[in-house]
FITOR-60169 format. One record per atom (N, C-alpha, C, O): residue in three letters; x, y, z. Coordinates in steps of 0.02 Angstrom, whole numbers, plus 50000, padded with zeros to 5 digits. Last residue first. Layout:
BEGIN
ALAXYZ;...
This chain:
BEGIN
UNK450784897348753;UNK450494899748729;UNK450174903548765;UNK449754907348741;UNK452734895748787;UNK452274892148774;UNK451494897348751;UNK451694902548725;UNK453214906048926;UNK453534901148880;UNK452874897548840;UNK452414896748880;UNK453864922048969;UNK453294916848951;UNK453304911548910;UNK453404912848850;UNK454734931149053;UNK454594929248996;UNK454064924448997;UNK453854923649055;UNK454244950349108;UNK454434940649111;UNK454264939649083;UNK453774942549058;UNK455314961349017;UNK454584961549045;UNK454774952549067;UNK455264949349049;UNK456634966748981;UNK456294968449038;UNK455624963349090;UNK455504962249149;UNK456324969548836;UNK456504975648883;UNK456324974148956;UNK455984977848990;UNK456434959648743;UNK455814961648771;UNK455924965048820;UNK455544963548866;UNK457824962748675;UNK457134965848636;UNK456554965248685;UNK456124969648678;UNK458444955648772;UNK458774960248754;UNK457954965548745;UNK457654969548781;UNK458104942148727;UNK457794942848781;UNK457944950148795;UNK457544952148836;UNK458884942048604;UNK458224940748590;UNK458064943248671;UNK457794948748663;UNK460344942248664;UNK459884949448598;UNK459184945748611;UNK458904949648648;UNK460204930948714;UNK460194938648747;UNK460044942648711;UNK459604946748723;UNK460344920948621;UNK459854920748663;UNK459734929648701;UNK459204932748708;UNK460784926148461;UNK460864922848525;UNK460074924148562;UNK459534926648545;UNK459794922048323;UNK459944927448331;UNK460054922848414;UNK459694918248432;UNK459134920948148;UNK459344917848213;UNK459514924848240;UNK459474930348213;UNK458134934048085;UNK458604930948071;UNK458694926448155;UNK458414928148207;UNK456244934148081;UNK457014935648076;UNK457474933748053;UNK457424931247997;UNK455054926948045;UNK455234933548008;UNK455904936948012;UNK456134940847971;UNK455024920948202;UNK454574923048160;UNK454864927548125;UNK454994932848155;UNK456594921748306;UNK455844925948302;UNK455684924748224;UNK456084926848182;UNK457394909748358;UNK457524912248306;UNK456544914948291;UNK456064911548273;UNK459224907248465;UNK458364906948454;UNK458224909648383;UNK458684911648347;UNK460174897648541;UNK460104902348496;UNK459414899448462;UNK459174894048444;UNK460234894548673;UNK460924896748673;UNK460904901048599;UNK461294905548584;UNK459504890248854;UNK459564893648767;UNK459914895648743;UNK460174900048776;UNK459894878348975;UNK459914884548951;UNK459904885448862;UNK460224882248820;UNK458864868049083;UNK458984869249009;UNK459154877249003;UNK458754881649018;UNK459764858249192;UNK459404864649181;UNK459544866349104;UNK460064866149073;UNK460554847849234;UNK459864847549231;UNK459474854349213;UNK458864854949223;UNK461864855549250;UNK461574852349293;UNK460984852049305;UNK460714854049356;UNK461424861449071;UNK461974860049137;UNK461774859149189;UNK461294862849194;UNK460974858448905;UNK460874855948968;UNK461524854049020;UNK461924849349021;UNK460714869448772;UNK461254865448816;UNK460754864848888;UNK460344868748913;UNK460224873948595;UNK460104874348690;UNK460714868248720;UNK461024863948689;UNK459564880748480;UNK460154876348477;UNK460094877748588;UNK459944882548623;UNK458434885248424;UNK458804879648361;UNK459614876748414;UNK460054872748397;UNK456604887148430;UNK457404886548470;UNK457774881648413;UNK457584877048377;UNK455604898948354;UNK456054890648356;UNK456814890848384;UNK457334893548367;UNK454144909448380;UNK454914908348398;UNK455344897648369;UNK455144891948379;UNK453094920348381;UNK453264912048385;UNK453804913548343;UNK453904917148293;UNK452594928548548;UNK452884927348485;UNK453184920048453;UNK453444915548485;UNK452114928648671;UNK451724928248639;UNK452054925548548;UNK451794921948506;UNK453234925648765;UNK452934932148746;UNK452474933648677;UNK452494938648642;UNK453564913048627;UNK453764915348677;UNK453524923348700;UNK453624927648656;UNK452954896848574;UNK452954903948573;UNK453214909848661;UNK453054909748721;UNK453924885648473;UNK453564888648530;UNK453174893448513;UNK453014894848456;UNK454944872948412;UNK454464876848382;UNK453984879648443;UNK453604875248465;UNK456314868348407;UNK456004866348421;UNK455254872448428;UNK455374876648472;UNK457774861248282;UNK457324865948300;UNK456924864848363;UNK457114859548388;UNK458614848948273;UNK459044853848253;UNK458364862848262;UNK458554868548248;UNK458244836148331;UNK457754839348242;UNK457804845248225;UNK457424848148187;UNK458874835448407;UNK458834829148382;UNK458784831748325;UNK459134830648276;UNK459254846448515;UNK459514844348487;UNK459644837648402;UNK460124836248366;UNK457524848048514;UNK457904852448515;UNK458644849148454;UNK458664849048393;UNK457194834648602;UNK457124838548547;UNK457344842948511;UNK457354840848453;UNK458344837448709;UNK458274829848679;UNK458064833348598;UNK458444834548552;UNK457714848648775;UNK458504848948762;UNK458584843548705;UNK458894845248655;UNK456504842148831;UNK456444848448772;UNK457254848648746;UNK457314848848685;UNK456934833548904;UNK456664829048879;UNK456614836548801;UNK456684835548741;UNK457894839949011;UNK458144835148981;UNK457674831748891;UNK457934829048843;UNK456624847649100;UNK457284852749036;UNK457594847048989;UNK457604848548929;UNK455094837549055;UNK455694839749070;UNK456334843949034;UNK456504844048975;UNK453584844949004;UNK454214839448987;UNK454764844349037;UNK454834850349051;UNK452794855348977;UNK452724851849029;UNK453094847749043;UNK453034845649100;UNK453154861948871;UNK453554864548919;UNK453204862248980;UNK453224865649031;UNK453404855448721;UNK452654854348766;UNK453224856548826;UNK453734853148828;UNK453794861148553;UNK453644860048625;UNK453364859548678;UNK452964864048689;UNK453624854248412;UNK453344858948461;UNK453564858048520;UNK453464852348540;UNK454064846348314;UNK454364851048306;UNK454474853348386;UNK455004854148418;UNK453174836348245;UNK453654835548298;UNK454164839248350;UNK454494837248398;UNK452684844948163;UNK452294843348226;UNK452784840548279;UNK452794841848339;UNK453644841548044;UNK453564850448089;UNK453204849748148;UNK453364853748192;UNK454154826148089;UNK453814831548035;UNK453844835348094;UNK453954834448153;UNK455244812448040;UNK454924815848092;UNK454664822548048;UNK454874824247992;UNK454934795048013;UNK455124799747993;UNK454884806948018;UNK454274807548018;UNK455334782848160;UNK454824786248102;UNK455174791748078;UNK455664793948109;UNK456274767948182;UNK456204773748190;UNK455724775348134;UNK455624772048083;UNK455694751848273;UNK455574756148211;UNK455714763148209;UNK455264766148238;UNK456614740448353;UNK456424747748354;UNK456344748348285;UNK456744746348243;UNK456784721348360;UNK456784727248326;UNK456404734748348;UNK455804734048360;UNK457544712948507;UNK456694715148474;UNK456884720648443;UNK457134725148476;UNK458824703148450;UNK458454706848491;UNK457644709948449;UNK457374709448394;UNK460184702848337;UNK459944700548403;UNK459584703448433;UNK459884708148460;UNK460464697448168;UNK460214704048206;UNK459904699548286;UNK459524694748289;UNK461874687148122;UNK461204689148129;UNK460914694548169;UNK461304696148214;UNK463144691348046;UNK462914687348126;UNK462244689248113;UNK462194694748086;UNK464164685847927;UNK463744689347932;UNK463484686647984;UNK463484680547988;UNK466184687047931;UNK465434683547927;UNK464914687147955;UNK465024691247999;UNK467624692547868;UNK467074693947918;UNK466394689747881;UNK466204689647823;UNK468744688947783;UNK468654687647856;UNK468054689047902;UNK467994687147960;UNK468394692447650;UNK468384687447672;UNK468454685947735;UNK468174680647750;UNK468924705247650;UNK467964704147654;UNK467944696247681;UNK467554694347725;UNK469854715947680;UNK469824707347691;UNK469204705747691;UNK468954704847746;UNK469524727847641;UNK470354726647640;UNK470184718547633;UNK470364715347584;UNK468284731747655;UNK468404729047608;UNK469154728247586;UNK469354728047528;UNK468454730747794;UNK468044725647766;UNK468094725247688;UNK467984720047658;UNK469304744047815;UNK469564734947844;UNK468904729647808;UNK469074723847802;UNK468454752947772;UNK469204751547739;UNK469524744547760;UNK469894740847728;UNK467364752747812;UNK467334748747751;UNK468084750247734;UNK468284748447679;UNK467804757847958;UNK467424752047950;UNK467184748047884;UNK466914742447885;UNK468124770647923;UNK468694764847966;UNK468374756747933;UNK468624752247899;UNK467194775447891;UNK467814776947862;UNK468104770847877;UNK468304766747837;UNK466464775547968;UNK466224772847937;UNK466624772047884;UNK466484768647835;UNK466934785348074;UNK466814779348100;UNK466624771548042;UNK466624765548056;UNK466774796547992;UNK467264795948034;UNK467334787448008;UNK467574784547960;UNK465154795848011;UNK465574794847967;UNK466194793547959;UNK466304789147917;UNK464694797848139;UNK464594791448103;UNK465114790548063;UNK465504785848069;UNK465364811648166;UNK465634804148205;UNK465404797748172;UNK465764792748172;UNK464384815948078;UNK465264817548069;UNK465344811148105;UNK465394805848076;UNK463134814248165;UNK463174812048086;UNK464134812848068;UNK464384808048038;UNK463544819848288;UNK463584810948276;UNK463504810348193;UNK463814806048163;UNK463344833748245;UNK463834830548282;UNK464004823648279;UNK464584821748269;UNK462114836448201;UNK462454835048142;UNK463134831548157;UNK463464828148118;UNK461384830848307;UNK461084826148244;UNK461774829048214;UNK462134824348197;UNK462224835648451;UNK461824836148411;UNK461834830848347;UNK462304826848343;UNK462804832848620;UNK462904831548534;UNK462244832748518;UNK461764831648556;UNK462664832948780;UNK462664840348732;UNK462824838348642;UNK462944843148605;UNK462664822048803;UNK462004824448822;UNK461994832348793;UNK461524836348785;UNK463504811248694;UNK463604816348752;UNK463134817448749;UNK462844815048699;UNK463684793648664;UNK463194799948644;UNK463424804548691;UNK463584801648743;UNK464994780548597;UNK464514788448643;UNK464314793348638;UNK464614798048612;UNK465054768048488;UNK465334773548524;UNK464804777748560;UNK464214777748543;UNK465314751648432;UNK465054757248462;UNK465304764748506;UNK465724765148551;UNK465274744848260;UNK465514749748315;UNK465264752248356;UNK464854756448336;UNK465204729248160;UNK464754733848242;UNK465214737048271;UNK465594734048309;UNK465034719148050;UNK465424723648082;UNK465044727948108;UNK464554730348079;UNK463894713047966;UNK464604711647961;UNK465084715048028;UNK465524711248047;UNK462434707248013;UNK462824711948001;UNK463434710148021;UNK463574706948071;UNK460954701647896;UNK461544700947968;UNK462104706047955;UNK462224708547900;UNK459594715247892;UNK459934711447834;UNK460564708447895;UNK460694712547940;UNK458644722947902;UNK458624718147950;UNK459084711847924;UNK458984705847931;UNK458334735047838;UNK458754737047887;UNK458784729047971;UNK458854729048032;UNK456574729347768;UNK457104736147814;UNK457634735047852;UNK457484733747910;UNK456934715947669;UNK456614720647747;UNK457044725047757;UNK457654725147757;UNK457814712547585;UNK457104715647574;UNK456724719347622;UNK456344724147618;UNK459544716847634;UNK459054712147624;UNK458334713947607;UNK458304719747628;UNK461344720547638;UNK460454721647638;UNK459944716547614;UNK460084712447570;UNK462304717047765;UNK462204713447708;UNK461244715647698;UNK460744713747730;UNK463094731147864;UNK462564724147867;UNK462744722647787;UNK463164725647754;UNK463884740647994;UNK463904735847925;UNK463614731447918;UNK463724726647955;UNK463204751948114;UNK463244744448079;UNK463304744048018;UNK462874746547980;UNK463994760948254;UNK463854760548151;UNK463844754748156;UNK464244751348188;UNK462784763248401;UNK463194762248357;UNK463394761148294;UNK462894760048260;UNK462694771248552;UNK462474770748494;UNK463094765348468;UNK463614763748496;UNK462304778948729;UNK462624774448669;UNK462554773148604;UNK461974775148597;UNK461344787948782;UNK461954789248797;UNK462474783448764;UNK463074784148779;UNK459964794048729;UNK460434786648724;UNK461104790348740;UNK461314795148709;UNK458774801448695;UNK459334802248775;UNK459644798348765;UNK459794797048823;UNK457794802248611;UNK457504798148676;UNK458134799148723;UNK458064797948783;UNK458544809648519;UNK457734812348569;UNK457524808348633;UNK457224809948684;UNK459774802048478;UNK459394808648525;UNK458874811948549;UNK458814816348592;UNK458834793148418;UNK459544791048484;UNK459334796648516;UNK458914797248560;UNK458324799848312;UNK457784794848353;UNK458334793348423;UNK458074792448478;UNK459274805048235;UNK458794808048278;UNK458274804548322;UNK457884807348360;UNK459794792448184;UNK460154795248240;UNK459614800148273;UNK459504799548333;UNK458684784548104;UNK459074784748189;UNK459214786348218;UNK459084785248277;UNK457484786348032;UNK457934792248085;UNK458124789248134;UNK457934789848192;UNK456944775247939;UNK457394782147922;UNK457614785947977;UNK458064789747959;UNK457494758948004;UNK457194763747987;UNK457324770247958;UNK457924771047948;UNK457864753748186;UNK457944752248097;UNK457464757748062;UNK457054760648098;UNK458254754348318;UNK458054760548255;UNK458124758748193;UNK458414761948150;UNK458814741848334;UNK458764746448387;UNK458684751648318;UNK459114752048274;UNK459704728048300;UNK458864729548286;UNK458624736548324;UNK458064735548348;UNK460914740848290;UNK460334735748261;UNK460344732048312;UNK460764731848357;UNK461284754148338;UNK461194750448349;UNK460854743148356;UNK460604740548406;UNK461464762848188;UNK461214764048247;UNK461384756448279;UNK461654752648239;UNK461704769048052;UNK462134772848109;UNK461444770948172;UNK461064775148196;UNK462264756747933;UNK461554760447963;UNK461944762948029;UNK462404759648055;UNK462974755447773;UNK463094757747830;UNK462404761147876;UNK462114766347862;UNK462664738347681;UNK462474746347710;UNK462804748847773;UNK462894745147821;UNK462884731847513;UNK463134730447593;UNK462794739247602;UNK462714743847562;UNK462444720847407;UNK462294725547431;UNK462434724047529;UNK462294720047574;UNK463004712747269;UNK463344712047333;UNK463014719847359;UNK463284724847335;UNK461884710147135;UNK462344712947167;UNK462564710547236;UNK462244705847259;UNK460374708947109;UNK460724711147066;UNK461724710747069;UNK462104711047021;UNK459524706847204;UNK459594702447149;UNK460234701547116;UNK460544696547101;UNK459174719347231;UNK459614717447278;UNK459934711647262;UNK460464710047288;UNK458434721347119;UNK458934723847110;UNK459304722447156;UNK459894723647144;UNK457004713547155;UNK457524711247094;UNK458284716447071;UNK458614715547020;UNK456704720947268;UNK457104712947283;UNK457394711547211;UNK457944708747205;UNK457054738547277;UNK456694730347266;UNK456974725547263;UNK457574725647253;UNK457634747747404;UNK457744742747338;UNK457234738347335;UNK457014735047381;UNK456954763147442;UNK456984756547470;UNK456974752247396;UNK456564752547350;UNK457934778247473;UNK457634773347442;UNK457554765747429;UNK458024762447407;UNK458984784747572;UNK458074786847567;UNK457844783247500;UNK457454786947469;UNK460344782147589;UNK460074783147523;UNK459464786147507;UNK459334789247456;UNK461394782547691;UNK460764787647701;UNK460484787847601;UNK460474792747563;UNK462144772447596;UNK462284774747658;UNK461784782447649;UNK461874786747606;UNK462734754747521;UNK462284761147517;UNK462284764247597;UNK462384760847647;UNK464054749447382;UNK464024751347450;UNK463294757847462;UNK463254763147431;UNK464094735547295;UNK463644741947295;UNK463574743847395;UNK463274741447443;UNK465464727147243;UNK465024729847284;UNK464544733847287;UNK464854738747268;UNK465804722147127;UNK466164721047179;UNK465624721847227;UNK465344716847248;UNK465224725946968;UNK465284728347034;UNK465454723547086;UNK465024719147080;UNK464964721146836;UNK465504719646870;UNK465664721746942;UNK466154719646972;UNK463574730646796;UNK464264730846773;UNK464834729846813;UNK465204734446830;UNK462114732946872;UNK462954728046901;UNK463384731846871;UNK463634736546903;UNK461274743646838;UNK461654738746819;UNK461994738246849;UNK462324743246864;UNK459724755346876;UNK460444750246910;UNK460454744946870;UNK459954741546857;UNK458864763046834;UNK459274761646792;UNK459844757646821;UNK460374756846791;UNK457724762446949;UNK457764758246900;UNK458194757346839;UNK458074753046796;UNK458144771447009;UNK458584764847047;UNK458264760046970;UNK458554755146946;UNK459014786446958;UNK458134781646978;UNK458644774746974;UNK459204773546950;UNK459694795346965;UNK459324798047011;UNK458664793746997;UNK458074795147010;UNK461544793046914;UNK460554793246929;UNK460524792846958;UNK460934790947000;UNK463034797646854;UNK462724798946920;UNK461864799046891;UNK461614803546857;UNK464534795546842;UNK464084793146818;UNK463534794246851;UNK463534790146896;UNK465924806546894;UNK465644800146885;UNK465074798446894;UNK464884799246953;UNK466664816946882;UNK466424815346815;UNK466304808646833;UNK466524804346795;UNK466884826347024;UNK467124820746992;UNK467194814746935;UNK467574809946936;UNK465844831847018;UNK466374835147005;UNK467074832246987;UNK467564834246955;UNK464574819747018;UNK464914826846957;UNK465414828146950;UNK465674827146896;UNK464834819347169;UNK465064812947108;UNK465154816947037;UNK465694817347007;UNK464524831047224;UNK465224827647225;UNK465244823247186;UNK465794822747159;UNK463094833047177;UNK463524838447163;UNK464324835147180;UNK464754837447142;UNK462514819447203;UNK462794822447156;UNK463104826447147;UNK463544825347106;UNK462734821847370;UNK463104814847336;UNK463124818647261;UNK463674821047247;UNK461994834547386;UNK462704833247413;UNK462934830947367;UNK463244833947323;UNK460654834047233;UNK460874832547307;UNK461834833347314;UNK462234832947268;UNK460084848747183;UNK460574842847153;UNK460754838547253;UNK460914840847308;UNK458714858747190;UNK459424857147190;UNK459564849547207;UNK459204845547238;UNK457604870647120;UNK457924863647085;UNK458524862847142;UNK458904867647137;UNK457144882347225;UNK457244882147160;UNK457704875347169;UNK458104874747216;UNK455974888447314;UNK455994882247290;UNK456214880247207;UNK455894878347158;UNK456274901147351;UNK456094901247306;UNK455864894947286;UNK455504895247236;UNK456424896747493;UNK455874899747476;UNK455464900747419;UNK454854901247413;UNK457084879947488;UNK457004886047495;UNK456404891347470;UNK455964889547430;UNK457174867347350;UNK456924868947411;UNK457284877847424;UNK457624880947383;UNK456674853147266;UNK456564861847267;UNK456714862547339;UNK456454859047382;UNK457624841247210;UNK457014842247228;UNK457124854047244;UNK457524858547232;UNK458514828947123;UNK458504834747141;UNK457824836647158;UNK457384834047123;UNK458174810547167;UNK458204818347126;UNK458344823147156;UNK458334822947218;UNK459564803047274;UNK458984805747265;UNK459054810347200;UNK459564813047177;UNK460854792747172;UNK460624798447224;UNK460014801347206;UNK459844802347148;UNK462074781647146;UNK461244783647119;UNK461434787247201;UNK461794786247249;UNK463654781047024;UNK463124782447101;UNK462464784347081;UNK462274787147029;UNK464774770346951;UNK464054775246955;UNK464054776047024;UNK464354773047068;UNK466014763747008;UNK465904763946913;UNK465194771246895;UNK465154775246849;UNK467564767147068;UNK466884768047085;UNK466504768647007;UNK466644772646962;UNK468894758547126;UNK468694761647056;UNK467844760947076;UNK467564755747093;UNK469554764647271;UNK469484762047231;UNK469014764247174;UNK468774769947169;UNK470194775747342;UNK470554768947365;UNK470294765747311;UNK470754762847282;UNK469604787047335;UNK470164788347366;UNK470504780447317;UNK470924780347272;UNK467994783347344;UNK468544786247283;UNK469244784147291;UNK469464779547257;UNK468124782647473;UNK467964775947447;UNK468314776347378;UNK468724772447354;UNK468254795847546;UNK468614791147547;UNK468834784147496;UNK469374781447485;UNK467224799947458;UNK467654804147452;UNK468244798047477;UNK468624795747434;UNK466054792047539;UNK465984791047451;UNK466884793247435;UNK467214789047404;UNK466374800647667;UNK466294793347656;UNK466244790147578;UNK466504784547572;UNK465944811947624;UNK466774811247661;UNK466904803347643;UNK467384800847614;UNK464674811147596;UNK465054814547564;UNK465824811647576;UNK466184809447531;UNK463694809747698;UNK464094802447680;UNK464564804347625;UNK464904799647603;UNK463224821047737;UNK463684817147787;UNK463904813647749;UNK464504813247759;UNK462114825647642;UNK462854828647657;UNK463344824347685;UNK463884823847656;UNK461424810347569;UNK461294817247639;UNK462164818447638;UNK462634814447634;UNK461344800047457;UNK461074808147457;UNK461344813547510;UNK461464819547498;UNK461924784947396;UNK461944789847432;UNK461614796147407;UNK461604797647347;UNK462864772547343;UNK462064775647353;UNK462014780547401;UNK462094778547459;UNK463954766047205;UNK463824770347292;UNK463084772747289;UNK462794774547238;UNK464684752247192;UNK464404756247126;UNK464014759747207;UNK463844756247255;UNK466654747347151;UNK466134750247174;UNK465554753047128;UNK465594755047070;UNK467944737447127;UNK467484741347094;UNK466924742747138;UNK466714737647165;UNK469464737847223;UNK468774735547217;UNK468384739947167;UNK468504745947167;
C-alpha cells in the first residue's frame, strides 16, 4: 500500500515503524516543533525525529497535503483538525483509542482514567468533518486495571493498533463502515488546574487523577509538592513517588524521611 501518516505523540512511533515495515509511506505531517523545557529550546516532534531518520518527507502544515496516489492517509494522535477540502482529498482512516461515541475528542485515554473505566477500546474509523464521528471499520476492546497509567494503555493502544491496520489493510475490502452507536462523550483538553487535588475525594477518585495526567499538584506540610505516581490497594491510596518544589522526584519515604517525624498534612 502507499501510505501518507499523521502523527506527533511518542506512542504512535511503533505504529508509523510498523506501517514502514510493510509498506511504501510517500510523507508524514506532524505537529511543529514547539519549545519546551526550561530553556524552551525548539524540538522536533517523536513522529519527525523517526520519519527523518528515515529520509521520509516530513511537514508540519496540513496545508501542504497532496494525495500523490495515496492508498491511504493513516492519522493517529495528530492534534490537528482537517478541513473538509483535504479530507476531500484522500482515503482518511483513524486510529481513536476509545470507545466511540464514548470520548471523542483530544483526551481519551486520560479521560478513561480519571473517571475509573475498567474497559476501553481502539477504533478504526473512516474520518469525517466532525470530530471523531466518522463509521468505524474495526473495534477492539480490551481492560483497564485500576493500577494502569496514561503511558501504560498508550503502549497497549498501540500494540493493539498494530494488529488492527495490518488485517484492514491486508483486506480493506472486507470490512464495512458501521455507524457510531449511542450518545457521544466529549473529552476536554486537560490543564495544570486539573492538576490539584481536592483530598475531599475519594482514595479511588485522587489515584484516578494522579494516574490519568501522570501528576497531581498539593501541598504537603505546607510544601508544594506533585504526586507523580500512587497505587490503590484495598481502597487505600498509597504514594509511591512524589516530587518537592525545586527538587528532584524522589520515593515516597525519602520524602516523609525529611519531615523527621512530624504529622503529615495533606492539602493547605
Amino acid at each position: 500500500m502507499k501510505l501518507i501518516l499523521m502523527g506527533t505523540n511518542e506512542f504512535v512511533v511503533p505504529v508509523f515503524e510498523s506501517l514502514r515495515q510493510k509498506n511504501d509511506i510517500l510523507s508524514v505531517f506532524t505537529r511543529a516543533p514547539k519549545p519546551t523545557g526550561r530553556k524552551q529550546i525548539l524540538t522536533k516532534s517523536p513522529v519527525q525525529t523517526w520519519a527523518e531518520s528515515h529520509k521520509i518527507p516530513v511537514h508540519n502544515s496540513i496545508k501542504e497535503f497532496e494525495n500523490n496516489g495515496a492508498d491511504f492517509v493513516v492519522v493517529m494522535s495528530y492534534g490537528v483538525i482537517l478541513p473538509d477540502d483535504v479530507l476531500a482529498r484522500g482515503n482518511f482512516i483513524n486510529i481513536h483509542p476509545s470507545d466511540l461515541p464514548k470520548y471523542r475528542g483530544p483526551s481519551p485515554i486520560r479521560s478513561a482514567l480519571k473517571n475509573g473505566d475498567e474497559k476501553s477500546a481502539v477504533c478504526l474509523m473512516r474520518m469525517v468533518s466532525e470530530c471523531d464521528a466518522g463509521d468505524i471499520y474495526m473495534r477492539r476492546e480490551f481492560d483497564v486495571d485500576i493500577n494502569d497509567t496514561n503511558e501504560i494503555v498508550e503502549n497497549r493502544v498501540g500494540k493493539i493498533a498494530i494488529d488492527m491496520l495490518d488485517e484492514f489493510l491486508a483486506n480493506t475490502e472486507q470490512y464495512t463502515p458501521m455507524p457510531q452507536v449511542g450518545t457521544p462523550i466529549i473529552s476536554h483538553k486537560f490543564s495544570g488546574t486539573d492538576e490539584i487535588i481536592d483530598w475531599k475525594k475519594s482514595p479511588i477518585e485522587i489515584h484516578n487523577l494522579v494516574r490519568s495526567l501522570g501528576a497531581g499538584r498539593t501541598k504537603i506540610n505546607g510544601v508544594d509538592v506533585k504526586i507523580l505516581k500512587t497505587e490503590i490497594n484495598n481502597n487505600e491510596l498509597k504514594i509511591l513517588q512524589i516530587q518537592p518544589a525545586g527538587k528532584k522526584p524522589m520515593d515516597w519515604k525519602s520524602f516523609t524521611n525529611g519531615l523527621h517525624g512530624a504529622e503529615i498534612k495533606y492539602g493547605e
